[in-house]
C-alpha positions in Angstrom: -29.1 5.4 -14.3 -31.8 2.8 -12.3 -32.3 -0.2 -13.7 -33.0 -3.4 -11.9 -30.8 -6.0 -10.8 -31.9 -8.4 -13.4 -31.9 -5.7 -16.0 -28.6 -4.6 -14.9 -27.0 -8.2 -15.2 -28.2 -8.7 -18.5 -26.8 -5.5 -19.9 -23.6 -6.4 -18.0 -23.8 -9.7 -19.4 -23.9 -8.2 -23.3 -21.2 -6.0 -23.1 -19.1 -9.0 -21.6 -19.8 -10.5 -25.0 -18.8 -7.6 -27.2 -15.5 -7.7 -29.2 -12.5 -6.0 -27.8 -12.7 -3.5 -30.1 -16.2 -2.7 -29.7 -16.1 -2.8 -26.1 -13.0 -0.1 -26.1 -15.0 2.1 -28.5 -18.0 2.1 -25.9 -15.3 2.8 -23.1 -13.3 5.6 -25.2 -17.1 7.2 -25.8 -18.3 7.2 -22.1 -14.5 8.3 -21.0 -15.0 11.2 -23.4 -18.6 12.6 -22.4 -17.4 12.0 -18.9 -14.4 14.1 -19.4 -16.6 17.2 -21.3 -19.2 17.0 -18.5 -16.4 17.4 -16.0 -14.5 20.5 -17.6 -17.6 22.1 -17.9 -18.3 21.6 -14.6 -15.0 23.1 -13.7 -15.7 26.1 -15.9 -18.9 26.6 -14.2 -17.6 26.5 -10.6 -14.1 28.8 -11.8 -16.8 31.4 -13.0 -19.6 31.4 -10.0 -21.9 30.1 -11.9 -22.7 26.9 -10.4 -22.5 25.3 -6.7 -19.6 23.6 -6.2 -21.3 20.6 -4.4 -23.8 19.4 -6.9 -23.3 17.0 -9.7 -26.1 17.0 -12.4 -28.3 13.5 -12.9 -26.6 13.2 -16.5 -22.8 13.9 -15.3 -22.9 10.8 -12.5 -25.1 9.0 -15.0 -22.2 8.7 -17.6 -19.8 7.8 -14.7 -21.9 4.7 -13.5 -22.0 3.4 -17.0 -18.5 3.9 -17.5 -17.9 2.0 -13.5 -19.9 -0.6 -14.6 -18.2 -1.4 -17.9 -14.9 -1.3 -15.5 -16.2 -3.8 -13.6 -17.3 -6.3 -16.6 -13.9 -5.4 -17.8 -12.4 -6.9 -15.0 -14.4 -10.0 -15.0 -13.3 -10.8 -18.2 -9.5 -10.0 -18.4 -8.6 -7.0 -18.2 -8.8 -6.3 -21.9 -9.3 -2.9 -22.2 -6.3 -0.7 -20.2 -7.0 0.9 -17.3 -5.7 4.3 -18.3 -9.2 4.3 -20.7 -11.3 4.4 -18.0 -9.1 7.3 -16.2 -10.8 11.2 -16.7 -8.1 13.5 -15.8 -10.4 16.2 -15.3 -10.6 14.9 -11.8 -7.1 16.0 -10.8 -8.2 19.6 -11.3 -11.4 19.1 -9.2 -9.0 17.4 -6.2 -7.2 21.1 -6.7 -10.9 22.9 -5.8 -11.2 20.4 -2.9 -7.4 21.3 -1.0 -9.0 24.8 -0.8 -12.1 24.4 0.8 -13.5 21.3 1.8 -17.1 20.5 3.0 -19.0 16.8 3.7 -20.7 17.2 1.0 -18.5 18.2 -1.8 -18.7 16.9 -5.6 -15.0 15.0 -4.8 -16.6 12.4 -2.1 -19.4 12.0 -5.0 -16.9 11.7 -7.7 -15.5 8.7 -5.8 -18.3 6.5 -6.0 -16.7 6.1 -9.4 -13.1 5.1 -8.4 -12.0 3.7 -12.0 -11.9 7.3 -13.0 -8.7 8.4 -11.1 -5.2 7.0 -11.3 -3.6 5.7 -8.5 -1.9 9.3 -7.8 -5.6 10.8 -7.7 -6.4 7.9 -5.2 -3.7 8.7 -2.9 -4.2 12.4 -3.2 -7.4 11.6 -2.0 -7.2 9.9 0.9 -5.3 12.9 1.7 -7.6 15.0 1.2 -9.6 13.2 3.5 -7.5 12.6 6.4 -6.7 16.2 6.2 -10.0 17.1 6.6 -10.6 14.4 9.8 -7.4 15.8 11.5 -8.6 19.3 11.4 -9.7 20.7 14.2 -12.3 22.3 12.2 -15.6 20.8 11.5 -18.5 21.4 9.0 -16.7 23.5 6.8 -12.8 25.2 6.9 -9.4 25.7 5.0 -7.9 23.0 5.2 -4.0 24.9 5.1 -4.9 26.1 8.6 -3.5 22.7 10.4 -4.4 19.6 11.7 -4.1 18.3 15.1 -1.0 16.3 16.5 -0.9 12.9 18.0 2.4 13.5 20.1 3.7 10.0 20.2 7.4 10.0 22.3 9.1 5.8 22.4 12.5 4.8 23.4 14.0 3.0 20.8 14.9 0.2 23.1 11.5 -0.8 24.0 9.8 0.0 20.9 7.2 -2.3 20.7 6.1 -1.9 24.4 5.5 1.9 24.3 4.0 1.9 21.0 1.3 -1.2 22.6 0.8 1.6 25.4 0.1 4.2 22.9 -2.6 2.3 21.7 -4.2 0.6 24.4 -4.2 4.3 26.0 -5.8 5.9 23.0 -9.3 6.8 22.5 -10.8 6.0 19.3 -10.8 10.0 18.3 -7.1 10.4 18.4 -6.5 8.5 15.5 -7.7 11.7 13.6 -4.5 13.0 14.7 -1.9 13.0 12.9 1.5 10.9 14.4 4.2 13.1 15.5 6.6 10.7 16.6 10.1 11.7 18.7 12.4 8.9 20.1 13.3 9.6 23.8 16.9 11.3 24.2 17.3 11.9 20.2 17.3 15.0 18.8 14.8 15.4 15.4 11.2 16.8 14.6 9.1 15.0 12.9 8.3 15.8 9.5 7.8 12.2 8.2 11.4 10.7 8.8 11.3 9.4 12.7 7.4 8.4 12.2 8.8 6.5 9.2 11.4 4.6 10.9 9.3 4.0 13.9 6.9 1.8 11.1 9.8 0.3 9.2 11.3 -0.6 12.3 8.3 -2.2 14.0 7.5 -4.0 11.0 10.9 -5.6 10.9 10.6 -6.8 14.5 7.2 -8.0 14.3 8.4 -10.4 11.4 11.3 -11.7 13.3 10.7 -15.7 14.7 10.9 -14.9 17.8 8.0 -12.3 18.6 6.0 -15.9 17.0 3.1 -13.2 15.1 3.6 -14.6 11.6 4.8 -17.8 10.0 7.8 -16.9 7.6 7.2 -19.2 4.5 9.7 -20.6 2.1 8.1 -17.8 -0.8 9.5 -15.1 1.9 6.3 -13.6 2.4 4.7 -13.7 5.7 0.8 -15.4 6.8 -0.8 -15.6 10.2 -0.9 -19.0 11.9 -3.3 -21.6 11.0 -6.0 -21.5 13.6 -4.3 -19.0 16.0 -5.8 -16.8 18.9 -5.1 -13.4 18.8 -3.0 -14.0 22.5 -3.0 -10.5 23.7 -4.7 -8.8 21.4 -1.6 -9.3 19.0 -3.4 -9.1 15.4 -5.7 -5.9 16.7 -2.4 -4.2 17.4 -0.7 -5.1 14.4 -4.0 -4.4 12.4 -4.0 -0.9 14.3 -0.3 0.0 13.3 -0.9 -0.8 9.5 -4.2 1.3 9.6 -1.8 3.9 11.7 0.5 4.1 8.6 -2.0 4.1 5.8 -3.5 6.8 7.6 -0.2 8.8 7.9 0.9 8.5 4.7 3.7 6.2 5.4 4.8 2.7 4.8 4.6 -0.4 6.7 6.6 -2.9 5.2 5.3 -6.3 6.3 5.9 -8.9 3.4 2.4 -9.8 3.7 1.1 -11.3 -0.2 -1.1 -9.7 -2.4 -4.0 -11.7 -0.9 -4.2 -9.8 2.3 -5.2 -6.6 0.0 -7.7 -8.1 -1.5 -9.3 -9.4 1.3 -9.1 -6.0 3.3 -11.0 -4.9 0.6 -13.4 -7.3 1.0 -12.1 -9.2 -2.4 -12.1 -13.1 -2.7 -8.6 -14.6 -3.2 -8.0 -17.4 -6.1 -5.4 -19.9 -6.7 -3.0 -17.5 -8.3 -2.7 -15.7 -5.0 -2.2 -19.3 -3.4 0.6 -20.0 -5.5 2.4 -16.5 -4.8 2.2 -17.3 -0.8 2.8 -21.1 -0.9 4.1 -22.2 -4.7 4.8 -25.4 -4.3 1.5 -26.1 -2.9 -0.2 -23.6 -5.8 1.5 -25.2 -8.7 0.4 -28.8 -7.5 -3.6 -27.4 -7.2 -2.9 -26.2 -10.8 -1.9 -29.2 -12.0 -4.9 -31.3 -10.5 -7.0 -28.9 -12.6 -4.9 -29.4 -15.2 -4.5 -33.1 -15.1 -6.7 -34.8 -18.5 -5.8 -39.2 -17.7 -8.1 -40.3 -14.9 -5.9 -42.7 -13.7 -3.1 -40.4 -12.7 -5.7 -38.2 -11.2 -7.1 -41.6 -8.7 -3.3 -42.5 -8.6 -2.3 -39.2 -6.2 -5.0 -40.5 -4.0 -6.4 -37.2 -2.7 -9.7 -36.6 -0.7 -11.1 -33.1 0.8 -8.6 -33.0 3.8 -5.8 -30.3 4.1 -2.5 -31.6 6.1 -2.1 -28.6 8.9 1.2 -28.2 10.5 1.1 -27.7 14.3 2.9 -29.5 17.4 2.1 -32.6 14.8 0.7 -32.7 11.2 -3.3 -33.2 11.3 -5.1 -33.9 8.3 -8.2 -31.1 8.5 -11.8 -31.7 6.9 -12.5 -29.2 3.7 -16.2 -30.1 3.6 -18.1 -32.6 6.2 -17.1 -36.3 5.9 -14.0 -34.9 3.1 -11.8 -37.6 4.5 -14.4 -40.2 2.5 -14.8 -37.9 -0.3 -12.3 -38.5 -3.1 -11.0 -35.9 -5.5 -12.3 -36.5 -9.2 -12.1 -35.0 -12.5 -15.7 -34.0 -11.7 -15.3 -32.5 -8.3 -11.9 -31.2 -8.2 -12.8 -27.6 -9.0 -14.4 -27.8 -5.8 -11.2 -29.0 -4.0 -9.5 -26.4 -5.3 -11.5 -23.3 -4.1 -12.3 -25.3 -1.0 -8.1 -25.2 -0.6 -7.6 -22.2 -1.1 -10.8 -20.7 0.5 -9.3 -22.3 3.9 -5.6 -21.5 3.3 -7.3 -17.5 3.4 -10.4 -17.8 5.1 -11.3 -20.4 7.5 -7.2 -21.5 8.7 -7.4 -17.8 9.4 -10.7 -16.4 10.8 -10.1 -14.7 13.4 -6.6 -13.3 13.4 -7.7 -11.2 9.9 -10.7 -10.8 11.9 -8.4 -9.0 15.0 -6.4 -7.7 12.3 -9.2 -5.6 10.2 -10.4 -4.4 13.7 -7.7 -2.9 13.9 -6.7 -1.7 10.9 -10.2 0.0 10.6 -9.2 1.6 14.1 -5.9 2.9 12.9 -7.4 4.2 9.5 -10.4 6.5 10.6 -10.4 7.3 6.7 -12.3 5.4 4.3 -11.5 6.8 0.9 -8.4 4.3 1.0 -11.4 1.3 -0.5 -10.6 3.2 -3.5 -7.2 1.3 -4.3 -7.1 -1.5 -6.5 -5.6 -4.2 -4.4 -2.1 -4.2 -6.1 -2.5 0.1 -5.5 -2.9 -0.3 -1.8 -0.2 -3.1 -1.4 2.3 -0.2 -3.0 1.0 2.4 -1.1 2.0 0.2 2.2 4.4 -1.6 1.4 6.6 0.5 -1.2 7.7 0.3 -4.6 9.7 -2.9 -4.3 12.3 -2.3 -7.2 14.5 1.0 -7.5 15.3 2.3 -10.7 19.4 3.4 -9.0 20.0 5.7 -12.3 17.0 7.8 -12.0 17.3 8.2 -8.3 20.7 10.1 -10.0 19.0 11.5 -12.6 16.7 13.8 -10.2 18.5 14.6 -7.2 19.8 18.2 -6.9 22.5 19.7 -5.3 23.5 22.3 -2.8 26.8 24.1 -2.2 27.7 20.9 -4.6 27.8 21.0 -8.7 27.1 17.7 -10.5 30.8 17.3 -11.5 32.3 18.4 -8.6 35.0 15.1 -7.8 33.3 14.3 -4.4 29.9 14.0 -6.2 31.1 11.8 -9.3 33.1 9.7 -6.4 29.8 9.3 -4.5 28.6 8.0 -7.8 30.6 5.5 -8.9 31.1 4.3 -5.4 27.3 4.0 -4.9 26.6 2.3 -8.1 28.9 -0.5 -7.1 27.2 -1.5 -3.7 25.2 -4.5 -4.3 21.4 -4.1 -3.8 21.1 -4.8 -0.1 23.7 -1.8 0.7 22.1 0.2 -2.0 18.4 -0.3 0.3 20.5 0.5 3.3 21.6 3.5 1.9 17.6 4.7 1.1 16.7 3.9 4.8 19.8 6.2 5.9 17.9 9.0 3.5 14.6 8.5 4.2 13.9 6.3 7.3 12.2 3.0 4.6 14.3 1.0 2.6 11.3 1.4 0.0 10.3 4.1 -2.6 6.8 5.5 -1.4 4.0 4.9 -3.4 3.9 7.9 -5.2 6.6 6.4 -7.2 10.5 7.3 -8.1 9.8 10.2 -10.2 8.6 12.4 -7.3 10.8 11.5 -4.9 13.0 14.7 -4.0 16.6 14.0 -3.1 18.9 16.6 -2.2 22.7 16.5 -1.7 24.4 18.7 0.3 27.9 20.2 1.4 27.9 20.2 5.6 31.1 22.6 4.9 33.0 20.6 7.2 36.5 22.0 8.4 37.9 18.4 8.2 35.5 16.8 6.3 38.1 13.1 5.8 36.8 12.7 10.0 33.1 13.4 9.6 30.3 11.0 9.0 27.9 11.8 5.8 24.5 12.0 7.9 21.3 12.7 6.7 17.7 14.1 7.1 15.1 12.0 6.4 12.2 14.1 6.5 13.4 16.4 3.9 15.6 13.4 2.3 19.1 15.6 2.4 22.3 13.7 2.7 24.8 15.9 3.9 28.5 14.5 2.5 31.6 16.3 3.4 33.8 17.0 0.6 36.1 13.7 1.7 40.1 14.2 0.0 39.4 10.5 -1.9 37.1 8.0 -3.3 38.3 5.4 -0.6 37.8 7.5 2.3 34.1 8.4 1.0 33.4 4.7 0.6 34.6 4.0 4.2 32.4 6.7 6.0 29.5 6.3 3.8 28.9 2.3 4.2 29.8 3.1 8.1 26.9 5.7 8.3 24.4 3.5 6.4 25.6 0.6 8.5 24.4 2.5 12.0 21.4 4.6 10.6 19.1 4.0 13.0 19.6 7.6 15.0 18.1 11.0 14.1 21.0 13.0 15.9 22.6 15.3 13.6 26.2 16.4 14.5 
C-alpha cells in the first residue's frame, strides 16, 4: 500500500476517531485476511509450489494496514488488545526458517510487521537471527550444523577486570560468537549456567556504591549520573555487556526503569516513566498539571530551572533565561516535558550515548527493535515475580516420585523461606535469581537423587545449565532445611562433588 504522508496521516487520523467497536471490527478483519494469506502461503511452500522467499504485493499489503492501525491504536490507549493484532500463522513460518535460513527469507520481511507476533515469536526470532550471525556459514546453510564459540575464561576474583580485557581485546566480529564462558580453576561447561552467573554477577557489582557507575535512587531503580563522563569508557562497557547478554540469550539484571527501553528503542519517555524512577518528584509534576486555583500555582514559586545534585545543589536552566521565566497555568505543560526531557535526555547525553555504543556492539543482532519496550525489559531483566506453586507444579523427577518423604519435606520446607531465600534458591538452580523471559511455564526443572551413600553429610548441588538440583535423600526435614539454605547460601561455584 503507497499513499502519501499527508494521505497516510489523514487516514490514520480517521480511524483514531472510530468507535471501539468499530475500530476492533476493522482490526479482527485485517487480522483475519492476514492469517488466510499466511496459511496459504504455508500450504504453497509445504507443497513446492511457491518460493519460499517471496511475499505477494497483497499478503504485505494487509500487514501494513493492520501495523498501522497498531500504531494508531497505541496513540490512543491501547483500546484494542494486543493479542488482535497477533497472526499465529507466523510461528509455523519461524519453524520453515530454523531449517534453512537465507538473507533474504519471507521471516526478515514478515518482521517489518512486528505487531503480528507475540512476544515468544519475537524472542524466537532474534534467535533465529543470531543463530544465523554465529554460523560459520554464510549466504545460505542449516542452521543445526553449529555456531562458532567465543571462549571467554575469568577468575571469579577479578571479574570485572578480565571481562574489561575481553572486550577491549575483541574485534568487532567476535561478537557473532556465541559466549562460552569458564571460571579459572572451576570445573563446568558451559551450556547457559556459568555465562549466566557471569551476567547476574557483574550486574550486581556494577550496581554496588562503590564502583560509582549508577546513582541508586530512593525508588530502587538505578540512573546514570547527571552530567557524567563516561571516565574510562565505563558506559561503552557496560552498554557492551547488556548488548553481550541480549545477544546470548541471557539476563542482565540491572534495575535500570522502564525508560531506558524505550529510549534504546529510540522511544520518547513521559512523565509516567518519571514518576516510576523518581516518584516523589513525578507525583509533584502531576500535580502542577493538575493544579485548577492560580494562586496556589504562583504560590509554589517555580520557574524553568531544575535543582541538580552534585558536590553542591545547582539550580540548572530548562530553556534560556528559565530562571526569569515563571511557571503558569499557560506554560506549565512546557515545564513538564522540558523536566522530564532533561531528567532522560540532556542530564544524560552522553553516558546513554557510551552506553547504546555499546550495547549496539555487544548485540550484532537487530531483530531485538522488535520488542515492545516492557518485552525487552523482561527479556533482560527477568520476570520479576515467581509464581512458587507452579515452579512445583512442573518440575519432574528422577530416581525421585512426587511423594517420596524427602520430596514432600523439600516442599513444605521451601514454601516457608521468605522470598529473598526463595530467589536464592533460583540463582543456586539456574545461575539468575529471575525467571527468563520466556516465562514460568517453560521453565524445565528437574529434581534428582545423587544416590548418595550418606546422603545426611552431602550438600544438595545443582546444575544450572540443565536446571537439575540434585538432593540426597536426607533421614529428616531438619537436616534437609540445614544443607539446603547452606548450599543456596554459597552458590556461587560450578564444582560438582
Amino acid at each position: 500500500m503507497k499513499l502519501q504522508p499527508k494521505d497516510l496521516q489523514t487516514l490514520e487520523c480517521l480511524w483514531s476517531n472510530l468507535e471501539t467497536s468499530f475500530f476492533k471490527e476493522l482490526v479482527i478483519l485485517y487480522q483475519r485476511v492476514s492469517q488466510k494469506n499466511l496459511s496459504q502461503f504455508i500450504v504453497e511452500v509445504r507443497s513446492c509450489q511457491r518460493n519460499p522467499l517471496n511475499l505477494y504485493p497483497h499478503e504485505t499489503a494487509t500487514l501494513q494496514i493492520l501495523q498501522i492501525l497498531y500504531q494508531v491504536n497505541s496513540r490512543t490507549g491501547c483500546r484494542v488488545q494486543e493479542n488482535n493484532f497477533y497472526v499465529p500463522q507466523v510461528k509455523l513460518i519461524i519453524r520453515l526458517c530454523w531449517v534453512i535460513h537465507t538473507e533474504e527469507m519471507a521471516l526478515w520481511k514478515l518482521t517489518k510487521y512486528p505487531c503480528i507476533f507475540d512476544m515468544q515469536d519475537k524472542i524466537i526470532v532474534h534467535y533465529t537471527e543470531r543463530n544465523a550471525l554465529s554460523s560459520p556459514f554464510s549466504t545460505i546453510h542449516l542452521l543445526s550444523m553449529g555456531h562458532e564459540q567465543w571462549v571467554f575464561p575469568v577468575r571469579r576474583q577479578c571479574l570485572l577486570q578480565d571481562i574489561w580485557t575481553h572486550l577491549n581485546d575483541a574485534p568487532t566480529q567476535q561478537f557473532r560468537r556465541i559466549l562460552t564462558v569458564s571460571f579459572v580453576g572451576e570445573m563446568g561447561q558451559d551450556e547457559g549456567g556459568p555465562s549466566q552467573e557471569l551476567f547476574s554477577v557483574a550486574a550486581r557489582t556494577l550496581c554496588q556504591p562503590s564502583t560509582g557507575a549508577f546513582r541508586r535512587l530512593a525508588s530502587g531503580l538505578v540512573w546514570f549520573h547527571s552530567q557524567a563522563s563516561s571516565c574510562e569508557h565505563t558506559f561503552l562497557r557496560i552498554g557492551t555487556l547488556c548488548g553481550m547478554a541480549l545477544y546470548n540469550g541471557r539476563m542482565v539484571p540491572f534495575p535500570f526503569p522502564r525508560a531506558l527501553y524505550k529510549m534504546l528503542l529510540g522511544l520518547t519517555p513521559t512523565l509516567e516513566d518519571l514518576e516510576e524512577l523518581l516518584p516523589a518528584a513525578g507525583r509533584n509534576l502531576q500535580g502542577i498539571l493538575d493544579e485548577e486555583c492560580d494562586q496556589i500555582l504562583e504560590s509554589l514559586d517555580l520557574n524553568f530551572t531544575i535543582m541538580e545534585e552534585g558536590d553542591s545543589m545547582v539550580a540548572v536552566e530548562l530553556k534560556k533565561n528559565g530562571a526569569n521565566i515563571p511557571v503558569t497555568k499557560g506554560n506549565r505543560k512546557e515545564f513538564v516535558d522540558l523536566y522530564v526531557n532533561y531528567v532522560f535526555n540532556e542530564s544524560v547525553r552522553k553516558p546513554f550515548q557510551d552506553f547504546m555504543q555499546g550495547f549496539l556492539r555487544g548485540c550484532p543482532a537487530r531483530k531485538w527493535k522488535m520488542f515492545l519496550p516492557a518485552e525487552l525489559q523482561i527479556v533482560l531483566q527477568g520476570h520479576k515475580k515467581v509464581d512458587w506453586h507452579l515452579l512445583e507444579k512442573n518440575v519432574m523427577y528422577r530416581q525421585y516420585k512426587k511423594l517420596d518423604q524427602t520430596i514432600r519435606n523439600f516442599w513444605t520446607v521451601f514454601h516457608e523461606l521468605p522470598e529473598e531465600k526463595k530467589k536464592k534458591f533460583l540463582a543456586f538452580l539456574s545461575g539468575s535469581d529471575q525467571i527468563p523471559g520466556y516465562g514460568l511455564e517453560h521453565f524445565e526443572f528437574s529434581i534428582a537423587d545423587p544416590e548418595a551413600e550418606n546422603p545426611d553429610e552431602l550438600y544438595p548441588f545443582a546444575n544450572t545449565c540443565s536446571h537439575i538440583l540434585f538432593l540426597p535423600r536426607y533421614s529428616s526435614k531438619k537436616i534437609l532445611k540445614k544443607m539446603l539454605l547452606y548450599a543456596t547460601e554459597h552458590n556461587e561455584k560450578f564444582g560438582l562433588p
